[in-house]
Backbone of each chain as ProteinMPNN parsed JSONL, in Angstrom:
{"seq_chain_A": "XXXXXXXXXXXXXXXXXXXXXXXXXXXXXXXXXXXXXXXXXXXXXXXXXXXXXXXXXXXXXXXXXXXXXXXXXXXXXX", "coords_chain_A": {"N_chain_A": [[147.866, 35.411, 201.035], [146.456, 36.395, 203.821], [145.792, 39.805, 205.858], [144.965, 40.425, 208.577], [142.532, 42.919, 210.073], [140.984, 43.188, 211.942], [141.485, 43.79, 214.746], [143.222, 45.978, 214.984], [143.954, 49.089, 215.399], [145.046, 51.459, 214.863], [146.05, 52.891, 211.817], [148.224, 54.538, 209.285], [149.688, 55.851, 206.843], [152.116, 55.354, 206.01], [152.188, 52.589, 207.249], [150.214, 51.832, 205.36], [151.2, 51.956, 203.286], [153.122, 50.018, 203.384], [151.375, 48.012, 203.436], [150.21, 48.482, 200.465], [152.343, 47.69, 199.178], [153.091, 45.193, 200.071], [150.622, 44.025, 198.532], [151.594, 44.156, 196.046], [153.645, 42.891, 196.098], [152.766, 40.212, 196.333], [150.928, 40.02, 194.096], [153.152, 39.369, 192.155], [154.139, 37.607, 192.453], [152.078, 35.953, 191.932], [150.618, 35.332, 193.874], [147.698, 34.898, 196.372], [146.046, 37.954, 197.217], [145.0, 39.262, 200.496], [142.629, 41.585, 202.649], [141.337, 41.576, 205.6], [138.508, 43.458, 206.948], [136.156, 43.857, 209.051], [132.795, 44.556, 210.652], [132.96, 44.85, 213.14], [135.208, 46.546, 213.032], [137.57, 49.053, 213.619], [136.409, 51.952, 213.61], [137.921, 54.159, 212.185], [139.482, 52.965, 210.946], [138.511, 51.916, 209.118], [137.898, 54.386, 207.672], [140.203, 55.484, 206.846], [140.994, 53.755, 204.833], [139.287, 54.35, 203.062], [139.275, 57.189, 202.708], [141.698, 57.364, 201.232], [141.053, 56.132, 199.051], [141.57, 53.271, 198.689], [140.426, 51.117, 199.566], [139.132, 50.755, 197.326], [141.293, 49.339, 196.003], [142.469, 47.251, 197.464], [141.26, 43.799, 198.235], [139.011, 42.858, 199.865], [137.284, 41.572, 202.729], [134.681, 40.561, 205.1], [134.917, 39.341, 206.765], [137.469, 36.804, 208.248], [136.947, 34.316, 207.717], [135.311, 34.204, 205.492], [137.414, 35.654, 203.94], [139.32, 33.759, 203.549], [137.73, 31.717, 201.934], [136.924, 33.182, 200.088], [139.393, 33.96, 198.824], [140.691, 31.403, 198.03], [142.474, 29.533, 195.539], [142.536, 31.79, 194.127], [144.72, 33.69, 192.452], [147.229, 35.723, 192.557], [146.011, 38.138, 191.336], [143.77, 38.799, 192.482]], "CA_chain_A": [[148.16, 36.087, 202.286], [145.273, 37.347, 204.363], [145.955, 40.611, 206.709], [143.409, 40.786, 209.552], [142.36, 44.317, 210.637], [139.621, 43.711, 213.067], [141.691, 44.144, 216.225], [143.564, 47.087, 214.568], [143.377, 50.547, 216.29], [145.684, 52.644, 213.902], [146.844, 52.776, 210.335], [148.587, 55.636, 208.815], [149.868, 56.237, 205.461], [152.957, 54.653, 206.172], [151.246, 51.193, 207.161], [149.193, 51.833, 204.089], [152.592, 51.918, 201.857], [153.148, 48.714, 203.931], [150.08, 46.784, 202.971], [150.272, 47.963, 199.2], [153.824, 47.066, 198.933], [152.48, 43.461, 200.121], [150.068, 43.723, 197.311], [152.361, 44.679, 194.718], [154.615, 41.641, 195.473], [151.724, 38.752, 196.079], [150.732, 40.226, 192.471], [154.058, 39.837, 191.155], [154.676, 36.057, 192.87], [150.576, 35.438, 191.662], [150.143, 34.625, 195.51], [146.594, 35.31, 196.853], [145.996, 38.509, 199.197], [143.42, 40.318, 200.924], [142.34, 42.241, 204.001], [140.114, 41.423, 206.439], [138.084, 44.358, 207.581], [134.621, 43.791, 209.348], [131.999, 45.418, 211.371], [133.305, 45.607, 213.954], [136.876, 46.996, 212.855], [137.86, 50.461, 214.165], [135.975, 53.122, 212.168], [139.458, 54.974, 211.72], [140.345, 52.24, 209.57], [137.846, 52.335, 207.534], [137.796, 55.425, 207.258], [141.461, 55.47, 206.145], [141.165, 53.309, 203.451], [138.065, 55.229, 201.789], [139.882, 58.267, 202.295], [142.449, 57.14, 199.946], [140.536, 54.686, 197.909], [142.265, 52.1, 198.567], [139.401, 50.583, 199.842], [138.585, 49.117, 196.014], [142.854, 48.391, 195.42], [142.662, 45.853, 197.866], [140.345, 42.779, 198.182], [138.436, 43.454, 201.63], [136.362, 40.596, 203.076], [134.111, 40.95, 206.915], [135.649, 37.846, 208.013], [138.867, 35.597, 207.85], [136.651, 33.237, 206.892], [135.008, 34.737, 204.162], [138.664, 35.763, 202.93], [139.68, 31.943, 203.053], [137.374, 31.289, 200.804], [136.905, 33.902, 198.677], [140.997, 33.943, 198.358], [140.991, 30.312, 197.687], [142.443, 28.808, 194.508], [142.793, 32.797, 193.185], [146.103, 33.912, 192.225], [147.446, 37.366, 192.9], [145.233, 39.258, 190.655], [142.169, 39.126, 193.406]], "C_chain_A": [[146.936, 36.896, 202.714], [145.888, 38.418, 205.734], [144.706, 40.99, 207.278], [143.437, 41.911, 210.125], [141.557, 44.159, 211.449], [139.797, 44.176, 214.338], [142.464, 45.706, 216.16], [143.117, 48.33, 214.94], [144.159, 51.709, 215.852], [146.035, 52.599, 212.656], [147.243, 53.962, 209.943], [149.401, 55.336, 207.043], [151.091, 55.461, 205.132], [152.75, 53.095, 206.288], [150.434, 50.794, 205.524], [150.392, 51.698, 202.841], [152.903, 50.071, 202.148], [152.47, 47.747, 202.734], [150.238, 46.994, 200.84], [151.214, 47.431, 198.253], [153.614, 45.243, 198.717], [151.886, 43.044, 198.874], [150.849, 43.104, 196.366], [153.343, 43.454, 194.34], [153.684, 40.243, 195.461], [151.664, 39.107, 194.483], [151.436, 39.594, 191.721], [154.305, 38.231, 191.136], [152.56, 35.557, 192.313], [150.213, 34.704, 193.245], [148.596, 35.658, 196.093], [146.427, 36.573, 197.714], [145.191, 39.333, 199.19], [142.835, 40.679, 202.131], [141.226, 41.387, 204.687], [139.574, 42.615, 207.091], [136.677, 44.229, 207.693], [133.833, 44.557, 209.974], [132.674, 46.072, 212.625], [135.053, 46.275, 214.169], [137.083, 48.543, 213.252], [137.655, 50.973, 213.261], [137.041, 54.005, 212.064], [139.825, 54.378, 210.939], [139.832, 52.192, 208.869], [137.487, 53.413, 206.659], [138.866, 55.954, 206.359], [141.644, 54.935, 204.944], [139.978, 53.9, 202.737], [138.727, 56.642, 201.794], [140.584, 58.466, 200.554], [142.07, 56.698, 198.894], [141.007, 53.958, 197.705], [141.152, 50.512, 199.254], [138.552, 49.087, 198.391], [139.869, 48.835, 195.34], [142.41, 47.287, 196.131], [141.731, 44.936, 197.865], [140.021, 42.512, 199.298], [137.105, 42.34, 201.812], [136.166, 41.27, 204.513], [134.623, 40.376, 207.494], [136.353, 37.183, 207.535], [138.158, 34.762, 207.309], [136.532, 33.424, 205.522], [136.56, 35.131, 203.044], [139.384, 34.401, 202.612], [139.238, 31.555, 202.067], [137.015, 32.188, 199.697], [138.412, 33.823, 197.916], [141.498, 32.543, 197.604], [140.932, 29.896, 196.166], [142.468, 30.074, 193.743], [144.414, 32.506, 193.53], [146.104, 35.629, 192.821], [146.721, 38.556, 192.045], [144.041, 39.242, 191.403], [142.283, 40.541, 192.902]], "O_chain_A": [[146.492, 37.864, 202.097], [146.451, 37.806, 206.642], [143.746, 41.595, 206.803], [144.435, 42.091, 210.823], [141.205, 45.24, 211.922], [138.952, 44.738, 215.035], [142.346, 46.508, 217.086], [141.933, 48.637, 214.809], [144.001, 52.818, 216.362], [146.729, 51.582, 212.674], [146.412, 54.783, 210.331], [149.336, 54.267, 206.436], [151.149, 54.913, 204.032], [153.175, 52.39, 205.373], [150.241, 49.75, 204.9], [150.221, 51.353, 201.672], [152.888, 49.164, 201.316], [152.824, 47.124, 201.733], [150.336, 46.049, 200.058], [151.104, 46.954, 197.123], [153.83, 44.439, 197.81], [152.284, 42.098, 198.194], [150.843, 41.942, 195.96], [153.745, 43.044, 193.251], [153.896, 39.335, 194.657], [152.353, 38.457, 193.697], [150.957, 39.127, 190.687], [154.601, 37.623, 190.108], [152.184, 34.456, 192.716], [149.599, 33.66, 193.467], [148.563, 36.887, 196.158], [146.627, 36.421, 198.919], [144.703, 40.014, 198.288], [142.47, 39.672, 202.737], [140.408, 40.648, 204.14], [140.305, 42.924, 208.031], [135.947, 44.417, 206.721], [134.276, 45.699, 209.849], [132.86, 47.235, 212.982], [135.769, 46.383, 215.164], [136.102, 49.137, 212.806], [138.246, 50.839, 212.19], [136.528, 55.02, 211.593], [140.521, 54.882, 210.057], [140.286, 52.362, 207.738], [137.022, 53.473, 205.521], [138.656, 56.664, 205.375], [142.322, 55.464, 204.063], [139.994, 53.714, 201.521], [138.667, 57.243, 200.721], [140.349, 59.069, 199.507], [142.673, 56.831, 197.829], [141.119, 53.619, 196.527], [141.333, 49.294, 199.265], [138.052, 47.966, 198.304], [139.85, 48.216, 194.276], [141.955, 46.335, 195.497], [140.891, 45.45, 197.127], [140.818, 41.806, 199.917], [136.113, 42.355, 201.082], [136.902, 42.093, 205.057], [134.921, 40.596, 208.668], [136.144, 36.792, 206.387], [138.623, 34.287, 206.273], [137.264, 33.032, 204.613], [136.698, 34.941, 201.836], [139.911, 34.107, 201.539], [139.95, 31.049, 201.199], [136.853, 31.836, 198.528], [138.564, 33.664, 196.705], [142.427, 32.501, 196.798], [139.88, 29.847, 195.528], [142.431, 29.839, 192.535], [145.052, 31.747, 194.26], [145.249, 36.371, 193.305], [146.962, 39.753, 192.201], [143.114, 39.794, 190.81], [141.425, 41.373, 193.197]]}, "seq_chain_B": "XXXXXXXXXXXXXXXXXXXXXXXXXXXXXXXXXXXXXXXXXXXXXXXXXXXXXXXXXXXXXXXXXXXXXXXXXXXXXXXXXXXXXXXXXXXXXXXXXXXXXXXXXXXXXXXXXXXXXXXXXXXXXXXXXXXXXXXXX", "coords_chain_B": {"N_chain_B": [[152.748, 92.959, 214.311], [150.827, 90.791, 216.92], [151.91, 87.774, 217.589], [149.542, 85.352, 218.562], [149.406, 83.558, 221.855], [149.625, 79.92, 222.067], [147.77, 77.655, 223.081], [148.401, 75.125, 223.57], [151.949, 73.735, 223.896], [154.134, 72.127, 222.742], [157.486, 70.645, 222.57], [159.255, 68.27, 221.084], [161.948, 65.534, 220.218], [162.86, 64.801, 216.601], [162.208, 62.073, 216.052], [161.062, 58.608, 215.86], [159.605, 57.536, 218.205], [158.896, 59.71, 219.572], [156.047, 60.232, 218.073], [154.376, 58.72, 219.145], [153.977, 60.198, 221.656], [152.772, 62.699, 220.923], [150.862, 61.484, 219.445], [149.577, 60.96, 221.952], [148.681, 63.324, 223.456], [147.875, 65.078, 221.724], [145.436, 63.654, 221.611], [144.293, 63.793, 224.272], [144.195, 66.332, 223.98], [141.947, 66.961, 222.265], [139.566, 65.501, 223.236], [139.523, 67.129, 225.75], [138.47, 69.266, 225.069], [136.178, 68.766, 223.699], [135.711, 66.636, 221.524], [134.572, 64.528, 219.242], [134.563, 60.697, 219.059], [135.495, 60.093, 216.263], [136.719, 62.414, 215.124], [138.396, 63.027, 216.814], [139.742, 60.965, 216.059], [140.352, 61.357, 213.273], [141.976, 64.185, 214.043], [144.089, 63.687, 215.098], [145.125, 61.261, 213.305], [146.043, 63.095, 211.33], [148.066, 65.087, 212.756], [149.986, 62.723, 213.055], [150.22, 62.483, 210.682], [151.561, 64.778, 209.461], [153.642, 65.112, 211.841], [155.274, 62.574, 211.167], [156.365, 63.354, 208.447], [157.767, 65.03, 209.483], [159.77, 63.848, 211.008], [160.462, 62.0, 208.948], [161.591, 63.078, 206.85], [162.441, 66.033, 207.545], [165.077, 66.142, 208.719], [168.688, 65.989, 207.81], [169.993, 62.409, 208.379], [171.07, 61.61, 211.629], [171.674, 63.958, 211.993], [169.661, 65.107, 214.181], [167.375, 66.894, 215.871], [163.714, 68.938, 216.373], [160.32, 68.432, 216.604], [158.022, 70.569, 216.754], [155.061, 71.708, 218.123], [152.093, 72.981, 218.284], [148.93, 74.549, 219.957], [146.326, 75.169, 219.018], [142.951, 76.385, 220.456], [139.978, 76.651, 219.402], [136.374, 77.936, 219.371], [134.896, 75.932, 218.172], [137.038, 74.958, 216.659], [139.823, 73.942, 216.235], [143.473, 74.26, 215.712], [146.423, 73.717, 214.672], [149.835, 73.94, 214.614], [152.615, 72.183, 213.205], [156.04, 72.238, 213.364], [158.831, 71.976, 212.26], [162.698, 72.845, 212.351], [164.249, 71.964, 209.986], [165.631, 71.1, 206.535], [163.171, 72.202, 204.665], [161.143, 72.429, 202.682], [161.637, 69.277, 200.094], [162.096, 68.452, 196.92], [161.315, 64.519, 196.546], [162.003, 62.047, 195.259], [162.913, 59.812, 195.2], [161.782, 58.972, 197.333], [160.356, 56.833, 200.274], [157.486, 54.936, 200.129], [153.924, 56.176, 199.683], [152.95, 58.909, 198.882], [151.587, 59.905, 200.309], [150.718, 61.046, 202.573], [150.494, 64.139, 202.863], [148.225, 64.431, 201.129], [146.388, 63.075, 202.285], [145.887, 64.584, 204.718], [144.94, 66.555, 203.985], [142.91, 65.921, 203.335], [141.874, 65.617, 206.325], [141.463, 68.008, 207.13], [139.825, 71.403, 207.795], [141.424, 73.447, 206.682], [144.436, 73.597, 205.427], [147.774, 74.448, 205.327], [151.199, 75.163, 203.981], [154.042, 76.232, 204.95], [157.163, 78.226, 204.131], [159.197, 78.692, 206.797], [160.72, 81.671, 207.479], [163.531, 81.329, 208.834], [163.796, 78.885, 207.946], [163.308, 75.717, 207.882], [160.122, 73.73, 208.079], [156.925, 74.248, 208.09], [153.588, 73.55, 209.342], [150.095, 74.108, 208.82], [147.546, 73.318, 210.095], [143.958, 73.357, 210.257], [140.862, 72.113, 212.137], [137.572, 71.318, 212.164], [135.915, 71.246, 215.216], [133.234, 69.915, 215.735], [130.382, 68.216, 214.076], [128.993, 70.387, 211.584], [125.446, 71.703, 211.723], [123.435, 72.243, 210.039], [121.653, 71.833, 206.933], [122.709, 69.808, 204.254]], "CA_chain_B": [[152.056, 92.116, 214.976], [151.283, 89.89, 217.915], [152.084, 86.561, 217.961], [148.735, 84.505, 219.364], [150.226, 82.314, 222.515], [149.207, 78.902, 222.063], [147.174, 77.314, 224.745], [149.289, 74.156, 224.423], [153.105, 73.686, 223.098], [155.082, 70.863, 223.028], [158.873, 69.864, 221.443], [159.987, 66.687, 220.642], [163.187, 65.187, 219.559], [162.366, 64.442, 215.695], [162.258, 60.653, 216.244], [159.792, 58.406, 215.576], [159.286, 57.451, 219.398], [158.249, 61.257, 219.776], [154.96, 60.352, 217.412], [153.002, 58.258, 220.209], [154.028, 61.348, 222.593], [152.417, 64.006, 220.117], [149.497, 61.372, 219.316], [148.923, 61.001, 223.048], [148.753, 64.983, 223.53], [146.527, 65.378, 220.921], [144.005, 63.075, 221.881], [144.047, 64.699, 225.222], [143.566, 68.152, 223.692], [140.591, 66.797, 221.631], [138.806, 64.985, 224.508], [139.069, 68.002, 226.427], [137.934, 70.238, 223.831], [134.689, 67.662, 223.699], [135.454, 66.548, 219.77], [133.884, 63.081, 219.317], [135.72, 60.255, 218.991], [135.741, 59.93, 215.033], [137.091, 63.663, 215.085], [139.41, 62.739, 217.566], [140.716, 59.888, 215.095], [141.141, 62.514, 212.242], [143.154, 64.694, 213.839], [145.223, 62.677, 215.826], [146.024, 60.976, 212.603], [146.392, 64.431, 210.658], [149.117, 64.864, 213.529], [150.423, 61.923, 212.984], [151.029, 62.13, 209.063], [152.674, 66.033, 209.765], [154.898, 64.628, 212.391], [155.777, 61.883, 210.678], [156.885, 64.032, 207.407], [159.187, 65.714, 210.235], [160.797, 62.903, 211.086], [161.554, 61.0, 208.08], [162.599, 64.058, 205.685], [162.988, 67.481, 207.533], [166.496, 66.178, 209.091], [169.774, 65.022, 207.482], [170.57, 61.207, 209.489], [171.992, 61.789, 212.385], [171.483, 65.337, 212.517], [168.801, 65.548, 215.047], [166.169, 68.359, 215.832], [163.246, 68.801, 216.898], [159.477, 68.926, 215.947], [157.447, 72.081, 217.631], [153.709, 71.543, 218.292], [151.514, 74.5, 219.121], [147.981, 74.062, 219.377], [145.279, 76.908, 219.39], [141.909, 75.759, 220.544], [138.986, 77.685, 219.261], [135.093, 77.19, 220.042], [134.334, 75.171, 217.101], [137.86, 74.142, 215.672], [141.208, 73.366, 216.478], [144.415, 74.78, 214.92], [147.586, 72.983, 215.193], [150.721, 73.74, 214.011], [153.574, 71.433, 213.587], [156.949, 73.163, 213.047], [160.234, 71.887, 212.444], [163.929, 73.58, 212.032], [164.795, 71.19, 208.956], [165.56, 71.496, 205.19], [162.768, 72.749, 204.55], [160.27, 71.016, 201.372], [162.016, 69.512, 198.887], [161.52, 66.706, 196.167], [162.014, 63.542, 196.973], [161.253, 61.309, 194.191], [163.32, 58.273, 195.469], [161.694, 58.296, 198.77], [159.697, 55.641, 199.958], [155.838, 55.331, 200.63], [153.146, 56.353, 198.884], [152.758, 59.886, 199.07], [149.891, 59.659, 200.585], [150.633, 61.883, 203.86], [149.973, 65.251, 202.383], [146.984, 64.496, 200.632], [145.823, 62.669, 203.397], [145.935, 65.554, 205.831], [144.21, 67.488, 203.198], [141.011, 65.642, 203.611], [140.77, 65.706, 207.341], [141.427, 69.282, 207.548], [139.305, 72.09, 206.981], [142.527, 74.437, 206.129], [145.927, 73.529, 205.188], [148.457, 75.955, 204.64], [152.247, 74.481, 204.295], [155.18, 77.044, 204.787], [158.555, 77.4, 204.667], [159.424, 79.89, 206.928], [163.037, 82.873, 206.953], [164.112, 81.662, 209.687], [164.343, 77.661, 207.997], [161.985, 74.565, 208.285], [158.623, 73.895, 207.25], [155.656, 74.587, 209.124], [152.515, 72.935, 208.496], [148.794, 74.779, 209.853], [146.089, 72.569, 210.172], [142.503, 73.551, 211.304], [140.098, 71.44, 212.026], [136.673, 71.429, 213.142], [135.906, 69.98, 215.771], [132.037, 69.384, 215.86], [129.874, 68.316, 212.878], [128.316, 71.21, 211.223], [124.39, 70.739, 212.222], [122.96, 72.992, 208.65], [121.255, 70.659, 206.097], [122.943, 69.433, 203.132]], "C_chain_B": [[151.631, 91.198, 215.38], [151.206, 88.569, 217.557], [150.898, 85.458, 218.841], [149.676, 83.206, 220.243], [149.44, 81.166, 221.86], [148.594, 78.387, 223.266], [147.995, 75.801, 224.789], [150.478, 74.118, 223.455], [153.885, 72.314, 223.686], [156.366, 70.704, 222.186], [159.15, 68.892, 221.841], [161.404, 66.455, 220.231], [162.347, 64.588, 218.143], [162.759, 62.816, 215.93], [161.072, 59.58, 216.439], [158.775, 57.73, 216.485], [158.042, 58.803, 219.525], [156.613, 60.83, 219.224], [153.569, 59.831, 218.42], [153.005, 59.655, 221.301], [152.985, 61.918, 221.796], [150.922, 63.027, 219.778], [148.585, 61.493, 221.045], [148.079, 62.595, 223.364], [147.748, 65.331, 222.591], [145.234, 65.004, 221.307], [143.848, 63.667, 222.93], [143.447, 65.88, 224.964], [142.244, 68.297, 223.359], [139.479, 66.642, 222.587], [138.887, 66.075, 225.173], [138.566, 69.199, 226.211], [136.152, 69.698, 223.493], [134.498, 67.136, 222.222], [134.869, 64.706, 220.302], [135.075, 62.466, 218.786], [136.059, 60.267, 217.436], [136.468, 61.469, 214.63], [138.464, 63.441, 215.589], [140.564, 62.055, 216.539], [141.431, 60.612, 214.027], [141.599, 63.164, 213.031], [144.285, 64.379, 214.632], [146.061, 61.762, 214.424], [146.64, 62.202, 211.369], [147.853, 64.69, 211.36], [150.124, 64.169, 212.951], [151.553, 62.123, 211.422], [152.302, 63.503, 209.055], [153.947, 65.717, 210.612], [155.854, 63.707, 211.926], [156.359, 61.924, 209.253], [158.06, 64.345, 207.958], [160.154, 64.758, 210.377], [161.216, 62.17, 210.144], [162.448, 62.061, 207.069], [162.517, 65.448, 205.957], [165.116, 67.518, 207.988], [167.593, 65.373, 208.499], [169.966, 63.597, 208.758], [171.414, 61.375, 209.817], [171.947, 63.213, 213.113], [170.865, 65.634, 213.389], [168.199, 66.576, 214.764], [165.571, 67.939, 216.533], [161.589, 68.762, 216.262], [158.447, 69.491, 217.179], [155.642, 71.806, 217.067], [152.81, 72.08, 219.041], [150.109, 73.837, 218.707], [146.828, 75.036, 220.032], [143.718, 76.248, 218.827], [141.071, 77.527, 220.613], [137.366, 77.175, 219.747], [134.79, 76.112, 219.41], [135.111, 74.266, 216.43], [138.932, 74.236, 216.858], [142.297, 73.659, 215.723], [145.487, 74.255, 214.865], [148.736, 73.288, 214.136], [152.187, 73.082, 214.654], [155.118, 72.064, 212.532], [158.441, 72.072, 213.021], [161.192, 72.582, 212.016], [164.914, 72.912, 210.841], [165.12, 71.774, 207.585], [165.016, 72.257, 204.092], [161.403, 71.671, 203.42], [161.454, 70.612, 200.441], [161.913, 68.025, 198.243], [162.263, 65.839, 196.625], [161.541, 62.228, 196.305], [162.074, 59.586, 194.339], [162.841, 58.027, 196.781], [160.625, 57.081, 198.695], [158.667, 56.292, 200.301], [155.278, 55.585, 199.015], [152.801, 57.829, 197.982], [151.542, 60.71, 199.324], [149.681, 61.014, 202.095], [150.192, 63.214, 203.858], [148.402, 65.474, 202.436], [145.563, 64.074, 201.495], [144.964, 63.744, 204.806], [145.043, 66.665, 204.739], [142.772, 67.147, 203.519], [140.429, 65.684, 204.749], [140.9, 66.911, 208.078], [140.623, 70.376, 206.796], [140.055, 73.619, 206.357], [143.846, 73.996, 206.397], [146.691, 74.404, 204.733], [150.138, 75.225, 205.026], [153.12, 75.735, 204.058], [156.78, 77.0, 205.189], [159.095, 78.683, 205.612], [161.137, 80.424, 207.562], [163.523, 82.037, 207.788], [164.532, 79.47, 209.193], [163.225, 76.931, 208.493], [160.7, 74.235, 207.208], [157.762, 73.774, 208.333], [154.131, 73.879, 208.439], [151.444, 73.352, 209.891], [147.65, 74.186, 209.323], [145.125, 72.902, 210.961], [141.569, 72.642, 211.007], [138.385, 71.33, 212.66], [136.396, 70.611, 214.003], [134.394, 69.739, 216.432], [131.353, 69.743, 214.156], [129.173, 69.728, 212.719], [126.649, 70.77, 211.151], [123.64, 71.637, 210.869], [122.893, 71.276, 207.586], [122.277, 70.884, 204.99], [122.455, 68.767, 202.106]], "O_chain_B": [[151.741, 90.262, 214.588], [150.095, 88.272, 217.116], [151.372, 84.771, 219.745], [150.342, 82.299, 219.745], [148.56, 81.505, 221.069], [148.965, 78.739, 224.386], [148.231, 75.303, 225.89], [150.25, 74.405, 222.28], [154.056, 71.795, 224.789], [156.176, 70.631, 220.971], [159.299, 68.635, 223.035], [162.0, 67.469, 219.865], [161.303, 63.969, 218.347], [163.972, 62.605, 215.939], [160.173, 59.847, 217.237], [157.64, 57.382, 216.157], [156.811, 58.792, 219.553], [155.783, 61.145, 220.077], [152.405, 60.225, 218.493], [151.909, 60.055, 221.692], [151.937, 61.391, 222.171], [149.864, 63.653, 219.818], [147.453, 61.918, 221.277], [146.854, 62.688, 223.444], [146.75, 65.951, 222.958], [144.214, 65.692, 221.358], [142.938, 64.469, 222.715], [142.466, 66.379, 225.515], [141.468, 69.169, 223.749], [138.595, 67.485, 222.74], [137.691, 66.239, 225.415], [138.273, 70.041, 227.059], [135.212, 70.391, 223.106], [133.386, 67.149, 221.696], [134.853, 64.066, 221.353], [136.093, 62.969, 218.31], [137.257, 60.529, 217.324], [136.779, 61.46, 213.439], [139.489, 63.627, 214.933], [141.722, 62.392, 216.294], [142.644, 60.598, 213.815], [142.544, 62.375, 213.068], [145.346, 65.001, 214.633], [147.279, 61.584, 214.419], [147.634, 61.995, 210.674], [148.834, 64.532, 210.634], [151.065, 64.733, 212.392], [152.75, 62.014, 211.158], [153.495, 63.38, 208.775], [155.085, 65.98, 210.222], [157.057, 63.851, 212.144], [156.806, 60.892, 208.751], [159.156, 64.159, 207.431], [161.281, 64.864, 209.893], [162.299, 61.603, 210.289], [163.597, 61.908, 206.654], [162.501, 66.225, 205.002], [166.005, 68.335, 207.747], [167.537, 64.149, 208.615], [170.061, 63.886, 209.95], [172.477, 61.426, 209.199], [172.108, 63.518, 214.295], [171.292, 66.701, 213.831], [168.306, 67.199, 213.707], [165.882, 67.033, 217.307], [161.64, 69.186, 215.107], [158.198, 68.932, 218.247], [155.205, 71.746, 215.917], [152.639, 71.816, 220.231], [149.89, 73.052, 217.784], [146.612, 75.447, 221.172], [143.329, 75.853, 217.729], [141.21, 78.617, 221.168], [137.207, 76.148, 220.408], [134.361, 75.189, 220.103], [134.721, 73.265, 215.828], [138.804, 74.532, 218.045], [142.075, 73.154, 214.622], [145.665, 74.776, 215.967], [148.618, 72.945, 212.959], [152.726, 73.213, 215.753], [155.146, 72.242, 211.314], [158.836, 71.524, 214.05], [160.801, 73.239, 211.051], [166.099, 73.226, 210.73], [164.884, 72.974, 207.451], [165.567, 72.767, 203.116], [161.015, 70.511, 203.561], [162.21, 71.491, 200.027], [161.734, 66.92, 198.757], [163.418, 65.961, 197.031], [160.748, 61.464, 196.855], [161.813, 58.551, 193.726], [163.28, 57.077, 197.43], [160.162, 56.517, 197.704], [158.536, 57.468, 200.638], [155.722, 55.396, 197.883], [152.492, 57.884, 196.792], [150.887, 61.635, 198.843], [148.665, 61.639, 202.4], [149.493, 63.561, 204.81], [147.648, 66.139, 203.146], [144.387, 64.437, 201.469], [143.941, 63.622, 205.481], [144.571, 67.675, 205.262], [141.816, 67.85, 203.846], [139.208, 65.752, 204.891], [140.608, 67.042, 209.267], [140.603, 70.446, 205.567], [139.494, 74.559, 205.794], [144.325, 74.028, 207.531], [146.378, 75.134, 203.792], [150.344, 74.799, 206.162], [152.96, 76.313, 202.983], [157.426, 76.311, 205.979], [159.409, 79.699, 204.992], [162.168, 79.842, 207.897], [164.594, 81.809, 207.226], [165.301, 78.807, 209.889], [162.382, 77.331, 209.297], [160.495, 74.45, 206.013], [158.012, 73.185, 209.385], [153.805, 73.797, 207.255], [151.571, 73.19, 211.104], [146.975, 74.498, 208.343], [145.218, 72.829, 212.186], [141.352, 72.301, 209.844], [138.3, 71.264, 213.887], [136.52, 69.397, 213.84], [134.349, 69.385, 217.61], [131.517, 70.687, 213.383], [128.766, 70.238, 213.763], [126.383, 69.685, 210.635], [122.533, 71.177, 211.151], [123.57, 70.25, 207.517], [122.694, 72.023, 204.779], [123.124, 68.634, 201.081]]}, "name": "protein", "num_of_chains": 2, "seq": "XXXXXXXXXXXXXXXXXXXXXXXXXXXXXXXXXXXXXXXXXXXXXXXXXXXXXXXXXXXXXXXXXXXXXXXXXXXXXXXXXXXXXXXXXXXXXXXXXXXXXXXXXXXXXXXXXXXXXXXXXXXXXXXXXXXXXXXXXXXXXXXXXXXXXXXXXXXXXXXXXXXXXXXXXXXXXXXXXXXXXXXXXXXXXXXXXXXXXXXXXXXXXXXXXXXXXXX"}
């Protein structure tokens, strides 16, 4: 499962329970998952996830592409 | 002794509609205050996480309220307190989330102060600055 952030213009803490919830069950089913957050992604969001440090929980690629293939053929432990 | 007015106040119905109201209002306050936009973003989502404490666990479901949003603009910072008439703090070790909203609001404020105050609620006083500090580090 890839979640794309680049058009993204808010996240809050709540969203952020969201997304690691997602984690927590790809993990659990060994299903692939990992953000997309690139250059040009709203510096609020990136700012949000380094706040927290969640920045090195999840598995954060620049581009869908790049998460295609980096995600490809892992399991849920990315 | 006195009571500082607020230069802006707002109530809400605690509901989680109310939160784009209270982010709108903020960002307004900021922008006309001249904070940049990455300033803007922190405390609009600082806002955000305080209001959104109000609404999921100051009111029994169903009960209604309200959440009270005063906001005392200084040269340099920004003060904001967000008030509700609820329960007040109290553990909540089956809720959901992360518990991330607190701690959160801790980092993009440069004073937090959470109270519960006589009269019922919890109050939460966030200051923030609102231009970088220009002194070397």
């Amino acid at each position: 499962m890839i979640i794309d952030l680049d058009q993204t213009t808010f996240v809050d803490s709540s969203i952020l329970g969201v997304l690691v919830g997602g984690l927590r069950r790809a993990r659990e089913r060994d299903v692939p998952f990992g953000l997309v957050l690139g250059d040009q992604a709203h510096p609020a969001i990136r700012r949000i996830f380094e706040l927290t440090g969640l920045h090195d929980v999840f598995p954060i690629f620049p581009t869908l592409a790049q998460a295609r293939a980096g995600l490809a053929g892992r399991g849920g432990a990315a | 002794m006195t009571t500082p007015v607020a230069d802006v106040s707002l109530v809400v119905p605690a509901v989680p509609d109310s939160i784009a109201v209270i982010r709108q209002t903020v960002s307004g306050i900021c922008e006309a205050l001249g904070a940049d936009s990455r300033t803007v973003g922190d405390i609009k989502l600082a806002a955000t996480e305080a209001c959104t404490n109000a609404v999921l666990h100051a009111y029994a479901s169903g009960q209604g309220g309200t959440i009270e949003i005063d906001a005392y603009a200084g040269h340099d910072e920004l003060r904001l307190l967000v008030r509700d008439r609820g329960v007040g703090m109290t553990p909540a070790p089956m809720a959901e989330g992360l518990g991330l909203g607190l701690p959160l609001i801790a980092a993009l404020t440069t004073t937090l102060t959470i109270t519960e105050p006589d009269d019922g609620g919890t109050e939460v006083s966030m200051t923030f600055a609102l231009r970088e500090t220009t002194s070397a580090s």
